[in-house]
N, C-alpha and C positions, 0 to 999 in steps of 0.2 A: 504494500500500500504506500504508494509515494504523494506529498503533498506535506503541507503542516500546517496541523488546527490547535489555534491554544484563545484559553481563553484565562486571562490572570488577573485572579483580584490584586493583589499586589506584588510587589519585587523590590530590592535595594540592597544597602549594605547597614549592619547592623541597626540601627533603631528609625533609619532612616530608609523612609518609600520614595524611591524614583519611578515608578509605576505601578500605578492604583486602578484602574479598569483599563483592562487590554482585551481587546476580541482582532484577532487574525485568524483570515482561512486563505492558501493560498493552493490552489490544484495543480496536477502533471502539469509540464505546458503552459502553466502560467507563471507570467513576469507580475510579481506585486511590487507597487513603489511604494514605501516607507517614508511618508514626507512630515515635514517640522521645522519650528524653529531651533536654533540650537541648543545645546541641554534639556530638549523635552521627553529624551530619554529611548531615545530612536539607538543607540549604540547600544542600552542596556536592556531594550528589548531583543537585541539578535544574540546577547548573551545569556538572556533567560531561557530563550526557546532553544539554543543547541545545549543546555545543562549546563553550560561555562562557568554564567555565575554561580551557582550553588555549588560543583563537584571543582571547582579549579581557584576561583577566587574571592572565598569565605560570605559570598552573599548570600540570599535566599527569595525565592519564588512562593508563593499560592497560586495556585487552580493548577491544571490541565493543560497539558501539549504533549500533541503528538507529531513525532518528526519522521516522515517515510516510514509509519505503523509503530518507530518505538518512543519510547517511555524516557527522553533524556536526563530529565531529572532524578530520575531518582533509579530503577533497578537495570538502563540501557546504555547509559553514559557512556561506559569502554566501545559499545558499536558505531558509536553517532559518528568516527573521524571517516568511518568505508563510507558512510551516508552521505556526508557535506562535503562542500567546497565554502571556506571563507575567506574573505579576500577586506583584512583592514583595513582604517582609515589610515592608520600612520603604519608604511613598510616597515621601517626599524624594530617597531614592537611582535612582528611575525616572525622577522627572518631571523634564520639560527646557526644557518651553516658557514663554514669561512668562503667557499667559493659557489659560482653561479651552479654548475652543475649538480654539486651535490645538494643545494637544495633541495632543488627537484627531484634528483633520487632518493633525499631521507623520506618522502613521502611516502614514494613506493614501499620503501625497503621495510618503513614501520610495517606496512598493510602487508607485506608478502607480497609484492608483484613485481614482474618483471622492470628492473630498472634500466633496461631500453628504450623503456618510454618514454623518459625523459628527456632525450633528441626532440623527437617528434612537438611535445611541448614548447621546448627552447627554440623550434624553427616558426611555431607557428604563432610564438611572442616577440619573432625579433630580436631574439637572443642568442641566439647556435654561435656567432662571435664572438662571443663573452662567455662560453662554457667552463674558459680556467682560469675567467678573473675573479679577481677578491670581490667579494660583495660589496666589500667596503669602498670600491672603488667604481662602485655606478653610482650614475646620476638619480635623483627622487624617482622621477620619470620612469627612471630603468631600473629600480627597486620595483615599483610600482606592477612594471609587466614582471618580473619575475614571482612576485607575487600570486601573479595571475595563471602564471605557468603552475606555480606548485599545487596551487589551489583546486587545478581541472585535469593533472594528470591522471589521476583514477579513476575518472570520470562519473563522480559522483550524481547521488541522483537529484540533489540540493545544492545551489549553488546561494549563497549570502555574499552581498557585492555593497560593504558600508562607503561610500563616495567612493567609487569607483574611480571617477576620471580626476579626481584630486593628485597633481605632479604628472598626469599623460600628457604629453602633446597631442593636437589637434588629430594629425593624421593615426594617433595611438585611438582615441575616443570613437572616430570611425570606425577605424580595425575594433573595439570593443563592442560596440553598438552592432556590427555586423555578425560576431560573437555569438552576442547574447541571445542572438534572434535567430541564431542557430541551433544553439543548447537550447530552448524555448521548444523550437520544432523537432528536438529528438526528444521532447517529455520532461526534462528537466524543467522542474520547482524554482523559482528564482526568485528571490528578494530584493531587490536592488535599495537602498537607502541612499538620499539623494536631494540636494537644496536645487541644485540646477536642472530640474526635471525637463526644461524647453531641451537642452541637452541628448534626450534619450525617449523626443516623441517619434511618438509611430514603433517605440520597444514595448513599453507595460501596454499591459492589458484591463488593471485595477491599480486604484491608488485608497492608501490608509493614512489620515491624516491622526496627525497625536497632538493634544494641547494638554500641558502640564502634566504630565506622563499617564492621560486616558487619551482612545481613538474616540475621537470627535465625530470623523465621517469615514464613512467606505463607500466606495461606487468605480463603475467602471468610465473607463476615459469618457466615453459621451456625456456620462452625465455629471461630470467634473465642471466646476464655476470655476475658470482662470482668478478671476478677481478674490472672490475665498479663498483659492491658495496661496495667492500673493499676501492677503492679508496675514498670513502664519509664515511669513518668509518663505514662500516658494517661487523661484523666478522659473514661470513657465511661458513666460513670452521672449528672454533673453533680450531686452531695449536697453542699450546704453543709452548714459544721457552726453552727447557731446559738450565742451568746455570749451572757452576762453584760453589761449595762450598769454600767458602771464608774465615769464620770466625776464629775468633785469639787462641781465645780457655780461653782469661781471662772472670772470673768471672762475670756476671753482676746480674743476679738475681737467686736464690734458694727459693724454699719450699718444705717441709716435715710436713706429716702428717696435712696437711692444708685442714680446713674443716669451712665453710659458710653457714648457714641456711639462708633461710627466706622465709614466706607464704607457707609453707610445703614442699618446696624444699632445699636440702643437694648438693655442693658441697662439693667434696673431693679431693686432690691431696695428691696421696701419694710422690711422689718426683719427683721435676723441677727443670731441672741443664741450668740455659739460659748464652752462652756464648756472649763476646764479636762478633761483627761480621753479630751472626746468624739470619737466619731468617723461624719463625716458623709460621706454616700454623697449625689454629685451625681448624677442621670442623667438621660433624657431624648435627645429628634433629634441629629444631628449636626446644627451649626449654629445649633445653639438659645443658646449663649453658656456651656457650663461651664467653657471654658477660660479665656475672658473672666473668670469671677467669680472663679477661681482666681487669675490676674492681678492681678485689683483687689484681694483678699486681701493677695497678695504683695507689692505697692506697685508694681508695675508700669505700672499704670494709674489715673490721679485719676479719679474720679469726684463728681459731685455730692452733695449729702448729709453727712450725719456720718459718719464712718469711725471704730473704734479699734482697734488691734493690740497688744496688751501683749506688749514683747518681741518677740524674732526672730523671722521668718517664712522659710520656705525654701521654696521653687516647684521641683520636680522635671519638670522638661516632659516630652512626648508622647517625644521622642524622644531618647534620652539620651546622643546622639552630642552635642549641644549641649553639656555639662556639658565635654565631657574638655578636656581640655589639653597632656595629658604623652605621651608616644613610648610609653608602656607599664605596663602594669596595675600594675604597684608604684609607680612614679612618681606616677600618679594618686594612690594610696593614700596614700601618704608626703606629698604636696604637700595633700591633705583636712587629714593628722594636723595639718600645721605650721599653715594656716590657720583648720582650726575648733578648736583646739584638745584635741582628743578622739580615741579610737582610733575608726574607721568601722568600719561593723558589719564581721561577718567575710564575706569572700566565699564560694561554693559550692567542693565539692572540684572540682579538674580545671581549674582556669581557672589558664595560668603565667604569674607576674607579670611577667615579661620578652617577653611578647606583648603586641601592640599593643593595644589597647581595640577599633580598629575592627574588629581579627581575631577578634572573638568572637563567639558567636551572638546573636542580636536578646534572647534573655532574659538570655543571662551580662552583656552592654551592659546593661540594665535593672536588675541586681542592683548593676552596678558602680555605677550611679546616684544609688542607693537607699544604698549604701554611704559614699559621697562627704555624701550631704545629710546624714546620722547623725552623722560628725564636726563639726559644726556646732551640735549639741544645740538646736534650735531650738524653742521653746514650741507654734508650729503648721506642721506639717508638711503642703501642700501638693501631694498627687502627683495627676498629671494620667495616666491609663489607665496604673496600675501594674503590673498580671499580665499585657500584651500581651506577649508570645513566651514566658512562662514558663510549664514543663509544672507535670504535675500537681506533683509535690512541691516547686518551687519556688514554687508559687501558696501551697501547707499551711504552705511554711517561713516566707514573706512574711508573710501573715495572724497566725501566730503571735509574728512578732514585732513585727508594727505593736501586737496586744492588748495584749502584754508592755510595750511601750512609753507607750501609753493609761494603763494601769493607775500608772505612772508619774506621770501628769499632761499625758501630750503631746498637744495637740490635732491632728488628724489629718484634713483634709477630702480628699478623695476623689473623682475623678470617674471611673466606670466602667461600660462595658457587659456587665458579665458576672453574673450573677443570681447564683452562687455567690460571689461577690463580696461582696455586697448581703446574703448570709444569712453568711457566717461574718464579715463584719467589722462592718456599722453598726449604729450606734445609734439614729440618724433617717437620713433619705433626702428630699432636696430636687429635687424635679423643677425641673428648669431647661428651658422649653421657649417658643421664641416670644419671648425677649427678657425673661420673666416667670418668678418664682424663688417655689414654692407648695411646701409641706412636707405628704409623705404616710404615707402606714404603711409598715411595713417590711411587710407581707405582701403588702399592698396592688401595690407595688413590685417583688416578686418574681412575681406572678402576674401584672402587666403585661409584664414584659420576656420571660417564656416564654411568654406568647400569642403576643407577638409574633415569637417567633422557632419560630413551630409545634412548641411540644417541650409535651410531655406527659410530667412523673414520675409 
């Protein structure tokens, strides 16, 4: 019996309910999307329903679920991993192995299966290249598909997809989308969770909305209201809002003939003129080097050439569990105020600062980030795939205050895959692809990234 029905009166960690009425049914063959604002408990319900939280990370469930006929919670748990495929929000918290390949083989080899499937996987994520590199040395991007490889080698009868296309490149989102809607038509169960649902239309089949960790509404695509999902932070129309170019025109950073090696990969820049003000949208393959040149910005990495940074520079990484330090969301705060000098921006409502940082969801971690680099008032601001987990209106609140901040003087480079991205924040847009750093049009750049992720506004 393949599918999963659960219906839970409650769920969290010790005294504390992060979901309080839950009703999901999702059949063979059907894609359900899982939509929400952030922390409404969309991560901790695909925890409840594979056994996770209860049998792995000291939480606890009430009511019922059934995952592909068994009983996760409580007498099926060691069956559920032959069952599922799940595919995180943040890569680094899955992956375990030191190189590409054997991730994908620890899969099989847990389950008993042949581990020559794992080619097959790796060829058909874009990865067969990278079979004896160090994990540690792909890009988010290219975490992201291997993920996705480990995930579907056993070819599970469930597949759970939390943001999915959060770190893919454009042309990765297509290739995902065309995926899904494959596994979908061989009978696979598929859960997809997901703020950017315009993203992945014409893939689900049903959407389950969550408000304050109960389903609010279920229904199938026809009878979904664009405008009530937007109201719970769902961007199912994908509209940037275009912007005013602002910047001063003073100096803040240059290079020429700036060139970075390492593990057989060359960056190059032949010449970067970044003014006061601006703000520059990197994008392009994963693996093409944007995080690289973000680095080399940030002094992270010498490269050859002339370099100039006037003033501080702040690198905001991929994934913003790197940043913390402190036992809890105020301590973070309070330890930014002492060291950068300055109040950090303010956080979203509903995040309590006596909770841990890591107990937060992948977007509220991502604002806390973004929070932390602002007390530092730094000349050029650095963020590496800023809006990855943040729903709609944390994407509207972001944007407006990276402009507000621009407008300011602050220089602001950027690397992102998300095309509403690309239309409500840049000024210019540098394709970084191939080791090679060419500057294109902002429309140019927008109509690139939605070919390639088959979306038609």
């Amino acid at each position: 019996m393949s599918g999963v029905e659960a219906e839970i009166s409650g769920a969290g960690y010790g005294v504390k309910a992060i979901l309080h009425d839950v009703r999901l049914s999702a059949k063979a063959g059907e894609t359900l999307a899982v939509v929400g604002r952030s922390g409404v408990g969309k991560t901790t319900l695909m925890l409840s329903v594979t056994g996770v939280l209860d049998n792995l990370l000291g939480g606890w469930t009430r009511g019922k679920v059934s995952l592909a006929g068994l009983d996760p919670i409580k007498r099926d748990f060691k069956e559920v991993p032959r069952k599922i495929g799940i595919v995180l929000q943040d890569p680094d918290r899955q992956l375990a192995m030191p190189f590409v390949l054997d991730e994908v083989a620890f899969t099989l080899r847990n389950l008993g299966l042949p581990e020559k499937r794992a080619w097959g996987a790796l060829l058909r994520f874009g990865l067969a290249h990278k079979a004896y590199a160090e994990v540690e040395t792909l890009s988010g991007g290219e975490k992201r598909r291997l993920t996705l490889a480990a995930s579907l080698v056993h070819e599970p009868e469930i597949l759970i997809l939390d943001e999915p296309s959060a770190s893919i490149d454009p042309w990765g989102v297509g290739d995902l989308k065309r995926y899904v809607q494959t596994m979908a038509e061989k009978g696979l169960t598929i859960l997809l969770i997901e703020h950017k649902l315009g993203f992945y239309r014409g893939v689900f089949d049903r959407i389950l909305l969550l408000e304050a960790g109960s389903s609010t509404w279920a229904g199938s695509v026809e009878e979904a209201d664009p405008r009530i999902l937007e109201e719970h932070g769902v961007d199912y129309t994908l509209i940037g809002r275009p912007r005013e170019r602002v910047f001063t025109g003073e100096r803040v950073a240059f290079l020429r003939d700036c060139e970075f090696s390492y593990d057989g990969f060359t960056l190059r820049v032949d010449e970067l003129d970044i003014r006061a003000g601006e703000r520059i949208a990197l994008i392009g393959p994963n693996g093409g080097g944007k995080t690289t040149l973000l680095k080399i910005l940030g002094g992270f990495h010498r490269c050859s050439g002339e370099i100039s940074v006037a003033g501080r520079a702040f690198y905001v990484p991929q994934h913003p569990d790197y940043l913390f330090v402190r036992p809890s969301v105020g301590d973070e705060v309070r330890d930014a105020r002492e060291k950068g000098g300055h109040e950090p921006l303010g956080l979203p409502t509903g995040i309590d600062a006596g909770s841990s940082p890591y107990r937060l969801s992948h977007g509220q971690r991502r604002w806390l980030s973004l929070a932390i680099a602002h007390a530092f008032r730094p000349r050029l601001l650095l963020l590496d795939e800023p809006t990855t987990g943040l729903d709609l209106f944390l994407v509207e609140q972001l944007t407006d205050v990276l402009w507000r901040l621009s407008k300011s003087g602050l220089s602001i480079v950027f690397s992102t895959h998300d095309p509403r991205v690309v239309m409500s924040l840049a000024d210019r847009v540098l394709l970084v692809a191939d080791g090679r750093v060419s500057e294109i049009d902002v429309d140019e750049a927008i109509s690139m990234m939605l070919e390639a992720m088959d979306i038609e506004i």
